[in-house]
N, CA, C and O atoms as a DFTB+ gen file, in Angstrom:
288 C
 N C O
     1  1      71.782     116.034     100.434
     2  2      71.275     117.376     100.631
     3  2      72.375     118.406     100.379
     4  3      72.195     119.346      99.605
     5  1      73.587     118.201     101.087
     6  2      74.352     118.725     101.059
     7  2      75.395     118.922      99.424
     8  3      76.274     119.782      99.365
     9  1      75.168     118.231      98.548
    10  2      75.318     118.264      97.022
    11  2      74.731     118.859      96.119
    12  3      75.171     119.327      95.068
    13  1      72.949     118.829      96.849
    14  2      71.835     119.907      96.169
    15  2      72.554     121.019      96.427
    16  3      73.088     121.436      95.399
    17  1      72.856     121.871      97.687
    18  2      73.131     123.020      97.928
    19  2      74.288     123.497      97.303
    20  3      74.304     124.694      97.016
    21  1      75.356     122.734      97.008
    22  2      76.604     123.080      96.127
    23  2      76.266     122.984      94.629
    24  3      76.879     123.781      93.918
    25  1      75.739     122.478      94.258
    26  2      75.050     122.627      92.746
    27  2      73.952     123.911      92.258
    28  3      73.626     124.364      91.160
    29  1      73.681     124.140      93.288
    30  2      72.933     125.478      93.202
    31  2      73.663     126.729      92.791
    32  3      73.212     127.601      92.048
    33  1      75.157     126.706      93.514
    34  2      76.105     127.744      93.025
    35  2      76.850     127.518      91.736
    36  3      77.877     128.183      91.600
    37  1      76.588     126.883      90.990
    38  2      76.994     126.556      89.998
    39  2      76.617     127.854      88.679
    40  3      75.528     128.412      88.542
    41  1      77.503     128.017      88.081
    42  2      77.004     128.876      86.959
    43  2      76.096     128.251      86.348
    44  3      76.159     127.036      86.536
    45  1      74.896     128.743      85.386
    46  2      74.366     128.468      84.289
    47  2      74.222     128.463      82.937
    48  3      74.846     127.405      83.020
    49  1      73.997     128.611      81.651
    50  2      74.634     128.297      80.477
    51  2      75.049     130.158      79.927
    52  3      76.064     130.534      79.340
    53  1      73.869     130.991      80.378
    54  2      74.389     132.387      79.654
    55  2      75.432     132.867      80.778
    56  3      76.254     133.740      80.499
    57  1      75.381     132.265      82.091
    58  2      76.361     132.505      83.345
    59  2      78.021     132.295      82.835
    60  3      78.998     132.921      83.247
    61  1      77.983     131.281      81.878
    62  2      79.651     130.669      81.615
    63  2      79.925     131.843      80.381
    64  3      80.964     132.475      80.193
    65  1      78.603     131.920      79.586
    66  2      79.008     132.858      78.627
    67  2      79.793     134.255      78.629
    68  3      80.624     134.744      77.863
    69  1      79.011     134.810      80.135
    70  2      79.796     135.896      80.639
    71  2      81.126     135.932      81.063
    72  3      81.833     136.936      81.158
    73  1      81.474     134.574      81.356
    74  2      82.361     134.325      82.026
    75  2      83.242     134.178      81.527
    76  3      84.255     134.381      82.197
    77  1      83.412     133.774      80.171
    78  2      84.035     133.045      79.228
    79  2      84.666     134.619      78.378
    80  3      85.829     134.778      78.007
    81  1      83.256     135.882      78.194
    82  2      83.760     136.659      77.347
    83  2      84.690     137.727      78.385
    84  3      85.470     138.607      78.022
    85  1      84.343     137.352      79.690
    86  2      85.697     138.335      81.043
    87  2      86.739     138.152      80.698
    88  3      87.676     138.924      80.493
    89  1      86.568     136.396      80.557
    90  2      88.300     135.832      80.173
    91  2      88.711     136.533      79.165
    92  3      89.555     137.422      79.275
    93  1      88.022     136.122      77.834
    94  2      88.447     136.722      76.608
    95  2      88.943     138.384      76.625
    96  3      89.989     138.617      76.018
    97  1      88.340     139.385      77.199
    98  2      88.650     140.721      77.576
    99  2      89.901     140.622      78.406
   100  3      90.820     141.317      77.971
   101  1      90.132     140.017      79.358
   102  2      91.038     140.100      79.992
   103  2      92.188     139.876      79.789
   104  3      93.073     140.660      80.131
   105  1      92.419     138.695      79.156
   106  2      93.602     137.948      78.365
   107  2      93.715     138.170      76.967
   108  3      94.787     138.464      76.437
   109  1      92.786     138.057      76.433
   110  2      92.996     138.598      75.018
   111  2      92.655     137.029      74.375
   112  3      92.654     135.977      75.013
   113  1      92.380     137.206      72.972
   114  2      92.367     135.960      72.593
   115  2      93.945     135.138      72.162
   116  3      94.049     133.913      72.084
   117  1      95.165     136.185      71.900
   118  2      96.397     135.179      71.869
   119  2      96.869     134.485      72.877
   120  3      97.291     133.361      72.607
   121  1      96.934     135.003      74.446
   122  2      97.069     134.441      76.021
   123  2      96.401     132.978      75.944
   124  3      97.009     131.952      76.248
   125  1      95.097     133.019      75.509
   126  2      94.080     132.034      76.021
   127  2      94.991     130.825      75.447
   128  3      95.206     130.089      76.411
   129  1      95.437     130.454      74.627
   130  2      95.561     129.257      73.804
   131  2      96.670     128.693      75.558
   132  3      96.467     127.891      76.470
   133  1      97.884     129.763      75.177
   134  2      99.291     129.832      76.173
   135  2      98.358     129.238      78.007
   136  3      98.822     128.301      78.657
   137  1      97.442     129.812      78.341
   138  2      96.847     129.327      79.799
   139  2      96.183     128.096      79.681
   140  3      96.195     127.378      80.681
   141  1      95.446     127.587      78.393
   142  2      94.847     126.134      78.301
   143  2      95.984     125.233      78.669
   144  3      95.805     124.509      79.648
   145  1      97.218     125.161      77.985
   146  2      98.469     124.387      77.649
   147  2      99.150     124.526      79.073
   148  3      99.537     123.386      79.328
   149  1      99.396     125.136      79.843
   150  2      99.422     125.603      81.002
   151  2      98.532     125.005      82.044
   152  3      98.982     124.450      83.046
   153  1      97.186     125.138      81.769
   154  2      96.697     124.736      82.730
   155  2      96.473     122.752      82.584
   156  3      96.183     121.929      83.452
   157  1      96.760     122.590      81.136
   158  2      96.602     121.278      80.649
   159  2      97.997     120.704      81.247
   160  3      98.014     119.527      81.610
   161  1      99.171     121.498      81.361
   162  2     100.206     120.479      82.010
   163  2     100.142     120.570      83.333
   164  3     100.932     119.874      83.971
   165  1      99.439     121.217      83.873
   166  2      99.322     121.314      85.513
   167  2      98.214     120.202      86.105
   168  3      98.345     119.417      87.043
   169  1      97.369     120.367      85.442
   170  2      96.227     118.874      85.435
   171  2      97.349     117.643      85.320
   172  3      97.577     116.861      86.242
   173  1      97.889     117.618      84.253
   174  2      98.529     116.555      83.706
   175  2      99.757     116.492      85.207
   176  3      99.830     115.344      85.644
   177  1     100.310     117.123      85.683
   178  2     101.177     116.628      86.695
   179  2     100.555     116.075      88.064
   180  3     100.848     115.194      88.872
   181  1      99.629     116.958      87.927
   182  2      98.673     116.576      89.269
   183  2      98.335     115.027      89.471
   184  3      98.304     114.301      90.464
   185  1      98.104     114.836      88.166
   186  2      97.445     113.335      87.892
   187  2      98.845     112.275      88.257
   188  3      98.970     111.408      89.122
   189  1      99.777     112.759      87.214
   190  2     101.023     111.751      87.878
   191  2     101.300     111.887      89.391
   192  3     101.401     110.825      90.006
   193  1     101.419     112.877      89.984
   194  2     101.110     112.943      91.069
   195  2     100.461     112.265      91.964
   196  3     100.964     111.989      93.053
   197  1      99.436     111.963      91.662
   198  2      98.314     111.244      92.558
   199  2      98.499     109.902      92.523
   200  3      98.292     109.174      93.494
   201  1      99.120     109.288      90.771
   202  2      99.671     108.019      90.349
   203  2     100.349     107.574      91.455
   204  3     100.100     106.690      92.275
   205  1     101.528     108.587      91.283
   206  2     102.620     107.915      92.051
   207  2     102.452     107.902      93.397
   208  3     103.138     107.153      94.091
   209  1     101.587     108.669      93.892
   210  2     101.047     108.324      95.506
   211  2     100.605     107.177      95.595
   212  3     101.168     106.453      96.416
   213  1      99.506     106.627      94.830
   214  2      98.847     105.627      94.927
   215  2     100.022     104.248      94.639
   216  3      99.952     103.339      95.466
   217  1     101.052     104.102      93.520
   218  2     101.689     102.813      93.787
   219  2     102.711     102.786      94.821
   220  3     103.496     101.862      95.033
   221  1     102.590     104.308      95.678
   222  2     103.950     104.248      97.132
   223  2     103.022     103.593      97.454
   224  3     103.355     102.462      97.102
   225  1     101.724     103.505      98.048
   226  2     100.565     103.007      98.905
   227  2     100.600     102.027      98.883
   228  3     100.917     101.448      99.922
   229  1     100.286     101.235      97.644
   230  2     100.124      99.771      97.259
   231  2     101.403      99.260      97.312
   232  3     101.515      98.357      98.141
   233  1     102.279      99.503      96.781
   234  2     104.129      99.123      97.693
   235  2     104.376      98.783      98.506
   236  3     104.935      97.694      98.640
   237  1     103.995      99.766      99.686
   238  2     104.041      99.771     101.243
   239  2     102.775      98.954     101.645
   240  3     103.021      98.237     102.615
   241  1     101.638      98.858     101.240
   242  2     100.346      97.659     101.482
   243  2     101.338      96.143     101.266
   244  3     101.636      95.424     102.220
   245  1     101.657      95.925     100.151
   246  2     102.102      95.018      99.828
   247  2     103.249      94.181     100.254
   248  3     103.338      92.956     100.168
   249  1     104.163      95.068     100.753
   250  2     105.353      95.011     102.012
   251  2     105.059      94.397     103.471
   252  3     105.641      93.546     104.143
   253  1     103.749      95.297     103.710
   254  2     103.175      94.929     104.821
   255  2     102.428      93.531     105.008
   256  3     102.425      92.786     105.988
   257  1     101.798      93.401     103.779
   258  2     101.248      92.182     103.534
   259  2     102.099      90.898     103.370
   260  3     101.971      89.766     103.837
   261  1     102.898      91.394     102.647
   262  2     104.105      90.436     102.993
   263  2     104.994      89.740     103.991
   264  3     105.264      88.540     104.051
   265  1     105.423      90.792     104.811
   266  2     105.785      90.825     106.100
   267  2     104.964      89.850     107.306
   268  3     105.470      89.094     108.135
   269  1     103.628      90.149     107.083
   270  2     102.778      89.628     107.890
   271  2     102.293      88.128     107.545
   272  3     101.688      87.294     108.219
   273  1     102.647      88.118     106.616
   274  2     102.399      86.358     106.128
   275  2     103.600      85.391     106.487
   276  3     103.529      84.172     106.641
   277  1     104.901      86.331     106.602
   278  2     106.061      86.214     106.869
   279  2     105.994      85.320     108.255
   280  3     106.487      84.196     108.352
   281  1     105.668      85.645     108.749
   282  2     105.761      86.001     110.427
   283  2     104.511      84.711     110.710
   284  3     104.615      84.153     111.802
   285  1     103.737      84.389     110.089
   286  2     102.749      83.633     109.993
   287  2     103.128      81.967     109.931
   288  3     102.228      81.132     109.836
């Protein structure tokens, strides 16, 4: 239920259009290329980011798992 209601606020297809030509007014069309690349390496760190959280996790799982078989 609670997914219906967040999908409802969602733009719609002439909704992005507007949205798209704010950007364009605002930034101009030379900016835009410079904020994709920008926003494409910020995605892109985020993601290593999250990588490298996830094999501290499984490291420290695996330590633990170890440990405990240890002891066994």
């Amino acid at each position: 239920m609670n997914m219906l209601l967040l999908l409802g606020f969602l733009p719609s297809g002439s909704e992005w259009i507007i949205i798209a030509l704010v950007i364009l007014l605002l930034f101009g069309g030379k900016k835009i290329p410079e904020l994709m690349r920008g926003l494409g390496k910020g995605v892109k760190s985020f993601k290593e980011g999250v990588n490298e959280a996830k094999e501290e996790i499984e490291k420290a799982k695996d330590e633990v798992d170890s440990d405990s078989s240890d002891k066994k």
